[in-house]
C-alpha positions as CSV (number, residue, x, y, z in Angstrom):
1,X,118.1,99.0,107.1
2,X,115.6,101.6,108.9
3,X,114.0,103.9,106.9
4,X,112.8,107.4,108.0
5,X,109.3,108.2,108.5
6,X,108.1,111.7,108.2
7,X,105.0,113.0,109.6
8,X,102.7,116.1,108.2
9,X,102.6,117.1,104.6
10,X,101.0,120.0,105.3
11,X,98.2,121.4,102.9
12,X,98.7,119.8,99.6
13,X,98.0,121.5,96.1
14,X,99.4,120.0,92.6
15,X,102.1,123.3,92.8
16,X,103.5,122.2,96.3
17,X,103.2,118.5,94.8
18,X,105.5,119.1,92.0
19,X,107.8,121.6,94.1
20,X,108.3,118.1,96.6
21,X,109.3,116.3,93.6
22,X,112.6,117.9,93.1
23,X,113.7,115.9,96.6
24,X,116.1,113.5,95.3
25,X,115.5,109.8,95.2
26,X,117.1,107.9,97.7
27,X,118.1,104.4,98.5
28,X,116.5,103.0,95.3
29,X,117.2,99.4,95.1
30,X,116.2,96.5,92.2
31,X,115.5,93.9,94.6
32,X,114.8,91.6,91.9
33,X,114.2,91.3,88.2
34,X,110.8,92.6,87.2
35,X,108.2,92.3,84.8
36,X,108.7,94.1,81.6
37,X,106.4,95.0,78.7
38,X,106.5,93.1,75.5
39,X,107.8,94.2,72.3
40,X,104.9,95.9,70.6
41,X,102.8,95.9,73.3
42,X,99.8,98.7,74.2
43,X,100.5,101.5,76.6
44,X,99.3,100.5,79.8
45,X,96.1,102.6,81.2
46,X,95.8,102.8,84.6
47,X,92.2,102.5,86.2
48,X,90.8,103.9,89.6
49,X,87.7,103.2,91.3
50,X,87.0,106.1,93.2
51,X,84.2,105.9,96.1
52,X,83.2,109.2,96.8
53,X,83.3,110.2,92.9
54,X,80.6,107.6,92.4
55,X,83.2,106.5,88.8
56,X,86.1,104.3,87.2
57,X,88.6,106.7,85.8
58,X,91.5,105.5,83.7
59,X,94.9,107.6,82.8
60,X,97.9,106.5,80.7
61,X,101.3,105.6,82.5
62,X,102.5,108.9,81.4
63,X,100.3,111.2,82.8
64,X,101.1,113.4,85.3
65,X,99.7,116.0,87.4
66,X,96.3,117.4,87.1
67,X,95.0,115.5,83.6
68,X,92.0,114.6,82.7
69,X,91.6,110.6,82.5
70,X,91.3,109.0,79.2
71,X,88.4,106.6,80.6
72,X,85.8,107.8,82.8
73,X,82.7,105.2,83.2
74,X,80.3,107.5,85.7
75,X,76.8,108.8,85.4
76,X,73.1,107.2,86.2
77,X,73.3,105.0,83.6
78,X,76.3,102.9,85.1
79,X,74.4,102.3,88.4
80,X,78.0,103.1,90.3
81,X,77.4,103.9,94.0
82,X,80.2,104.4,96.1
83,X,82.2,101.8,94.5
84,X,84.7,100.0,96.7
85,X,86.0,97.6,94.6
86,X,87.5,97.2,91.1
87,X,89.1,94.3,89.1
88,X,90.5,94.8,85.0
89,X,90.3,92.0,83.2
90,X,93.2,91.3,80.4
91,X,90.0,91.5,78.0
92,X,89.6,94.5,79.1
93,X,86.1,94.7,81.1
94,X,86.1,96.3,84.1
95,X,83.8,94.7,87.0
96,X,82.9,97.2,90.2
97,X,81.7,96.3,93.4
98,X,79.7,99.0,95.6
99,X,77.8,99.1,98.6
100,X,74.6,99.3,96.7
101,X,75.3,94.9,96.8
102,X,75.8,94.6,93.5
103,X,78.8,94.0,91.4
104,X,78.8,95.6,87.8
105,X,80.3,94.9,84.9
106,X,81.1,97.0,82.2
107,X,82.3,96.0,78.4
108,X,85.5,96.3,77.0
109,X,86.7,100.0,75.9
110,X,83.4,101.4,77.8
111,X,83.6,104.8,78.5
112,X,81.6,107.5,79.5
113,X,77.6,107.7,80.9
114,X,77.1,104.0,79.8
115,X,74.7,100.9,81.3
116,X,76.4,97.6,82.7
117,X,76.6,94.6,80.1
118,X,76.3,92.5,83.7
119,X,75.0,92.8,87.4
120,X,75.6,90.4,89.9
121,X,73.4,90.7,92.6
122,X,71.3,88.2,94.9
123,X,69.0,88.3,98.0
124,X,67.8,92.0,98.2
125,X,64.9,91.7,100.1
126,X,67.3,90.2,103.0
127,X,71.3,90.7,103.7
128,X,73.0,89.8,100.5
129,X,76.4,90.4,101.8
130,X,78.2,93.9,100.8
131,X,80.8,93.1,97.9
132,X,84.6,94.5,98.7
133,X,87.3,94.5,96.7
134,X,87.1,91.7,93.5
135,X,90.1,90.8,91.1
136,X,90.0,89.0,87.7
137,X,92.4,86.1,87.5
138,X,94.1,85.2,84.0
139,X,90.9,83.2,82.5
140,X,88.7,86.1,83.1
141,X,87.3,84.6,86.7
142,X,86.1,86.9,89.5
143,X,86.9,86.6,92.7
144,X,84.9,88.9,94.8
145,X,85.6,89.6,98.5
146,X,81.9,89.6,100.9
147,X,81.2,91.0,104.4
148,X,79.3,88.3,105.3
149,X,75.9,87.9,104.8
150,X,73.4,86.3,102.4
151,X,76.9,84.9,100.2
152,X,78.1,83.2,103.6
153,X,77.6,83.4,107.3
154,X,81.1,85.1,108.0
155,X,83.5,87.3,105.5
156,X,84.1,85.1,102.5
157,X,85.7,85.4,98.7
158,X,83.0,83.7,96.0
159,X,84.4,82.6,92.9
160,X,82.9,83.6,90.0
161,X,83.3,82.1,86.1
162,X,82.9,84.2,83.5
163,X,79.4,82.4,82.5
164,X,77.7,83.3,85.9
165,X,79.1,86.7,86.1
166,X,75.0,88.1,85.8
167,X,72.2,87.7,87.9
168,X,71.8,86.0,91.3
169,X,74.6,83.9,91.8
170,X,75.1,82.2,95.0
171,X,77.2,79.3,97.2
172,X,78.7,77.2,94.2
173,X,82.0,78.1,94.4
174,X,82.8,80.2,98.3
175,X,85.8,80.3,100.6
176,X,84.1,80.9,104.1
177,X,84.4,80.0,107.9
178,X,86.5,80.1,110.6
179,X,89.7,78.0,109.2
180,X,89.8,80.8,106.6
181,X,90.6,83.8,108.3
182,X,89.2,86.0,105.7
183,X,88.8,89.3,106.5
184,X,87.1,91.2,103.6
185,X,88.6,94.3,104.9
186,X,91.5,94.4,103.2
187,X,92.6,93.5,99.5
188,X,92.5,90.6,97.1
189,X,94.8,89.7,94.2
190,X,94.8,86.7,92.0
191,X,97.8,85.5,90.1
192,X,99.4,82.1,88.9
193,X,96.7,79.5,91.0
194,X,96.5,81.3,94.2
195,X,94.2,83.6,96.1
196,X,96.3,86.7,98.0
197,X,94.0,88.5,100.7
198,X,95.5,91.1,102.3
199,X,93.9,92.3,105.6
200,X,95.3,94.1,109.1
201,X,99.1,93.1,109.7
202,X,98.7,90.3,107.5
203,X,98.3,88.1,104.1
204,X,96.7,84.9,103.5
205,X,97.0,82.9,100.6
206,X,94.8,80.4,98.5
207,X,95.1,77.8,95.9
208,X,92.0,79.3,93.9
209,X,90.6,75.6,93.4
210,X,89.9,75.4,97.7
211,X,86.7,75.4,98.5
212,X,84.6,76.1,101.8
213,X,86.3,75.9,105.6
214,X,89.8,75.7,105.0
215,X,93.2,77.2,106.4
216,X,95.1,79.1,103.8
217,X,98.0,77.0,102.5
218,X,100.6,79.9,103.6
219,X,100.3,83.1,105.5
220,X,102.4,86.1,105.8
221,X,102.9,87.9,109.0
222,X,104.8,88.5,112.4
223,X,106.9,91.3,113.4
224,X,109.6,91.2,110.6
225,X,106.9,91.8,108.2
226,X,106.0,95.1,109.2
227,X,102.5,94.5,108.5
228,X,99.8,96.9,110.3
229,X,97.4,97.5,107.9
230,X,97.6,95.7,104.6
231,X,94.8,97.8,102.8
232,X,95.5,96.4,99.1
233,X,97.5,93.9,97.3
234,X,98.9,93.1,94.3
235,X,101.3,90.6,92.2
236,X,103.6,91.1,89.4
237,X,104.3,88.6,86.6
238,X,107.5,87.6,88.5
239,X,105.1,86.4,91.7
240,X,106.3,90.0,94.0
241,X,103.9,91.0,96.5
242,X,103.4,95.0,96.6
243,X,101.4,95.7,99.8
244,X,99.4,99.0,100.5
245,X,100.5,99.0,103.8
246,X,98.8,102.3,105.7
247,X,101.6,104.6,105.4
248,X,104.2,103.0,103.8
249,X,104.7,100.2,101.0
250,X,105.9,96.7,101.5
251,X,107.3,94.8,99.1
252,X,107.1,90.7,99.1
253,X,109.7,88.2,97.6
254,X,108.4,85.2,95.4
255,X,107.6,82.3,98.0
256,X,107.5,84.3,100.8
257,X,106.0,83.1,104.0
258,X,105.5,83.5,107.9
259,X,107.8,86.1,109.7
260,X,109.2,87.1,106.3
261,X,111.1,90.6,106.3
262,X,110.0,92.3,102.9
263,X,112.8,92.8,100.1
264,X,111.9,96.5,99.6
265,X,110.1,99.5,102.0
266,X,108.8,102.5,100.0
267,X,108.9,104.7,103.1
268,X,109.5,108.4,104.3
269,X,108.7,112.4,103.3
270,X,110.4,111.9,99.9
271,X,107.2,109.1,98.9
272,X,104.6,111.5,99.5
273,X,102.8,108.6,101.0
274,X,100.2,110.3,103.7
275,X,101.8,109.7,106.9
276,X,99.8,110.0,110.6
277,X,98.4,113.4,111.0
278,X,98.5,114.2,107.5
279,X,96.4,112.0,106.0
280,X,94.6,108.3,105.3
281,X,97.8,106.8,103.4
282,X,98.2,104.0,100.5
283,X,94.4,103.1,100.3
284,X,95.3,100.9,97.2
285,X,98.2,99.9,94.9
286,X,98.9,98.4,91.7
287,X,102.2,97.0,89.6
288,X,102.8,98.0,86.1
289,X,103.2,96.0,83.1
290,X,107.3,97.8,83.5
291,X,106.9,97.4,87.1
292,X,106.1,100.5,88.0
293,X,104.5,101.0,91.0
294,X,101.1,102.5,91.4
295,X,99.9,103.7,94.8
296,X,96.6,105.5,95.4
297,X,96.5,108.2,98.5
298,X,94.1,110.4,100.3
299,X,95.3,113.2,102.0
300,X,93.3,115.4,104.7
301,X,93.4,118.2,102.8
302,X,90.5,115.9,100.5
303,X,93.4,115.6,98.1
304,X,93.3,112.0,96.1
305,X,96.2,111.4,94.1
306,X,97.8,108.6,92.6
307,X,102.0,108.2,93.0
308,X,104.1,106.5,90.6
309,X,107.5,104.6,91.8
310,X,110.0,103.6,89.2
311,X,110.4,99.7,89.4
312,X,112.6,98.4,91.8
313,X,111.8,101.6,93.9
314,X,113.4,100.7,97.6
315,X,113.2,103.8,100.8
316,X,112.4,107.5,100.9
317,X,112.5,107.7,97.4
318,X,110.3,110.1,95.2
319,X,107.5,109.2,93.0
320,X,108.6,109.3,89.4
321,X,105.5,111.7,88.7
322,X,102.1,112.3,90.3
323,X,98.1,112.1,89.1
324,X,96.8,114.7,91.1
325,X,94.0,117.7,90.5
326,X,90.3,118.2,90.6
327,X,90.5,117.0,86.4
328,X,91.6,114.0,87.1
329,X,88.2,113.0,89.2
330,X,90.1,111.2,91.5
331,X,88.6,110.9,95.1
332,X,89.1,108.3,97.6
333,X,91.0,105.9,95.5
334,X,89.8,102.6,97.2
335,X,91.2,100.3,94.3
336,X,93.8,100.3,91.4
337,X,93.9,97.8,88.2
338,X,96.2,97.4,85.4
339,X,95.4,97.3,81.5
């Protein structure tokens, strides 16, 4: 099934946001059954690492339109500078990678103008290797992604345990070289054993015990896939792929692999997604504890917002609601994680 792309948004304010709303959601599929959240379990906060607001902001599920976040870790004392990368752990600490080389991490339940409880961070007087985007797996691992340098001669992901998450840590546990394919422009995820990076028009994947030069065990990509520009990933507790995927969303059956066509396309004016002209599209995305979908945005109107699908969300469908306005400190939403 083809579905519609529309281009120009125009200029976007939370009024005109809300007014799109009322389109009517179309073409919504459950391609599969999705995770759902435990009996008694916590209301899921939703964080965002947002580059050019120098902070980790967090919001509940239900919020919508210009609200201020529940969770906002920014000020000198958290040493964030234009953070590219977040991970949440299921402890709850959060971990944040910016182009000042380090990675910092902050306690659980931190909030506000507050210092790091860990920094990783290695080789300043020479090229340490700029940190990209990092994920927590279930045992409270990082998995960071590196542009290169001082970490390992080409793009690599460096394994971290949750003992050596402090101080200069270096080359114990690194997937690098030229059988990897890594590109660390793009996103990681880490779920049930296996490394997911998502880069350019496609995804690579990991058993999380490799180590060094090798070829990813399965990759995702070829013209059925739809894959241009795979800025973030992430993974659901049923093993679904949701892909950031410039101006559209692509979703991933369990198992996946090579020319794969995707099981669901969030696509078209209805989305709200950015498309070419209007803006810089999905930047990142996350999946709910429900399975609602989470998509971060920038617009070119220097509008960051963050759209939320309803689970099983399929074509030029609307976002359930919208986290959008100058409270919610949103700007340039380079990654999303779940708590």
């Amino acid at each position: 099934m083809a579905f519609s792309r529309v281009t120009t948004i125009g200029a976007l304010n939370v009024v005109a946001l809300g007014a799109l709303l009322g389109a009517a959601a179309l073409g919504r599929t459950v391609p599969g059954a999705r995770a759902v959240v435990p009996e008694g379990a916590s209301p899921t906060l939703v964080y965002a690492v947002n580059e050019y607001g120098y902070s980790v902001t967090a919001f509940r599920q239900s919020a919508n339109g210009n609200a201020a976040p529940t969770v906002d870790i920014s000020g000198s004392e958290t040493k964030i500078y234009e953070p590219v990368g977040l991970a949440v752990a299921r402890s709850g600490q959060v971990a944040v990678s910016d182009s000042g080389n380090d990675i910092t991490l902050y306690a659980a339940g931190a909030n506000g103008n507050v210092a790091p409880v860990g920094t990783i961070t290695c080789g300043r007087g020479g090229d340490p290797g700029v940190p990209g985007q990092i994920a927590f797996d279930e045992r409270g691992n990082l998995y960071a992604e590196y542009y290169g340098g001082y970490h390992a001669p080409s793009d690599a992901i460096e394994v971290y345990k949750p003992s050596e998450q402090s101080g200069c840590v270096t080359g114990k546990h690194v997937l690098f070289g030229a059988k990897t394919g890594i590109s660390s422009f793009g996103g990681i995820a880490v779920a049930g054993g296996t490394i997911y990076n998502s880069s350019g028009n496609g995804v690579l994947e990991f058993h999380t015990s490799d180590n060094g030069n090798v070829a990813p065990f399965n990759v995702i990509e070829g013209a059925k896939t739809g894959l241009s520009q795979a800025n973030g990933i992430a993974v659901d507790k049923n093993g679904y792929l949701y892909i950031a995927n410039a101006n559209d969303v692509r979703v991933f059956a369990p198992g996946a692999s090579g020319n794969a066509k995707p099981v669901a396309v969030i696509s078209g004016s209805n989305t709200l997604i950015p498309q070419p002209g209007s803006g810089y599209g999905a930047l990142s995305i996350a999946a709910g504890k429900d399975g609602s979908i989470f998509v971060g945005v920038q617009y070119d109107t220097n509008v960051s917002s963050i759209l939320v699908f309803a689970a099983g969300s399929n074509g030029n469908v609307a976002p359930e609601h919208i986290i959008t306005g100058a409270k919610t400190g949103l700007d340039w939403v380079a990654e999303l994680g779940i708590l």
